[in-house]
C-alpha positions, 0 to 999 in steps of 0.5 A, a space after each residue: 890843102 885837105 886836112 884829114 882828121 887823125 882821131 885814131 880810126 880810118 883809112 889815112 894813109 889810104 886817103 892821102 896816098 889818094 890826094 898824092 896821086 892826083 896832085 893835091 896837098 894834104 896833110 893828115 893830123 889830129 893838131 888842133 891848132 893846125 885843123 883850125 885853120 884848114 880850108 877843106 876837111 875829111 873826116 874818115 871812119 870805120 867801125 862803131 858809131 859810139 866808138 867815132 863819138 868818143 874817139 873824137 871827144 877823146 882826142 878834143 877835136 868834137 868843139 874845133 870840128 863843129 865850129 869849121 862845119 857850122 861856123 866857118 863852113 869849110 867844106 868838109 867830106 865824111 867817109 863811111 862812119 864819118 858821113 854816119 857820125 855827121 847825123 844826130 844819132 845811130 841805132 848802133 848805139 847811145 851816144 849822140 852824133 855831131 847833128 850837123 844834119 837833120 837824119 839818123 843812122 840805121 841798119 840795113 832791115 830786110 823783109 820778105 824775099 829780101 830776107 836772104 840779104 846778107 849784111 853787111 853790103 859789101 863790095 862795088 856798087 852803082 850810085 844814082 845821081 840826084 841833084 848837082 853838086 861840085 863834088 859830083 862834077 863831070 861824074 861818069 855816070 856808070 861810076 862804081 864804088 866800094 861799099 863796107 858797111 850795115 849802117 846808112 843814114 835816113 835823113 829826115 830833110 832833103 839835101 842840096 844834092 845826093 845819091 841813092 845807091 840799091 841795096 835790097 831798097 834804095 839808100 842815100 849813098 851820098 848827100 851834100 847840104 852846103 858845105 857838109 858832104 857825106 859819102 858811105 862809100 870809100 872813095 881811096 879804095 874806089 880807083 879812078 872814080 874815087 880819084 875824080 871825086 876825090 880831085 873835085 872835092 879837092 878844087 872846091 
């Protein structure tokens, strides 16, 4: 069972329409009680990085979420800002991250030619496999995703695995240390390549 965190922002209904159609149970709540007892954990976002932070500290799930990730290590997947919210801090704001790992949070920053750039980085895009990981099982590697965001985490320890993704630079499109996982793509619009990370994320 996949637990999908409700903390009043992300593309739930989304996400869960996703596990239904590759035959994955998942539930999606905000129940303390229920998230302390779940085997596999998505944390979704979108929007502003001060406003994840206080969303989650507001809705009292900040204390039950780190003691899944850095206690019980349940695998658990963060989506666009929820992958951001995972570092320990964002130029997008004030407030601190969960600091599950070692990275910030910082906006796209183009220089020379690369000025005319615009952002946000918006729509399909290609990721560049570095390193195995389970979620990234039998991937095909010409798998395209969707992108929405003008923030990207720069981390400052080099994970288990992950992928860099070329927007005017390379940037970590996803990571995985252990149990905690990132993407800043969103999966539950991505089709069947979302589907088939999704499906492996779901037989951890």
């Amino acid at each position: 069972m996949v637990t999908i965190i409700d903390y009043g922002i992300g593309n739930l209904g989304s996400i869960q329409n996703m596990f239904k159609r590759i035959g994955a149970d998942s539930l999606i709540s905000s129940d303390i009680n229920i998230i302390s007892k779940a085997d596999k954990i998505i944390l979704p976002g979108v929007g502003a990085f001060d406003n994840g932070i206080s969303k989650l500290n507001e809705y009292g799930l900040t204390e039950v979420l780190n003691h899944k990730a850095m206690d019980d290590k349940v695998p658990i997947l963060g989506i666009c800002l929820g992958m951001q919210l995972m570092t320990e801090k964002s130029e997008e704001g004030k407030q601190k991250g969960l600091g599950w790992v070692k990275g910030k949070t910082v906006r796209f920053k183009f220089e020379g030619e690369n000025k005319k750039i615009k952002i946000p980085h918006m729509g399909w895009n290609t990721i560049e496999i570095k390193g195995e990981s389970p979620v990234l099982n039998n991937m095909n590697p010409e798998s395209r995703f969707y992108f929405v965001h003008s923030y990207h985490v720069d981390l400052y320890k080099y994970p288990d695995s992950l992928c860099l993704t070329n927007y005017g630079y390379d940037f970590v499109s996803f990571f995985q240390y252990a149990n905690i996982i990132g993407v800043q793509f969103h999966p539950e619009k991505s089709h069947k390549y979302g589907m088939k990370l999704l499906s492996n994320f779901a037989e951890m």
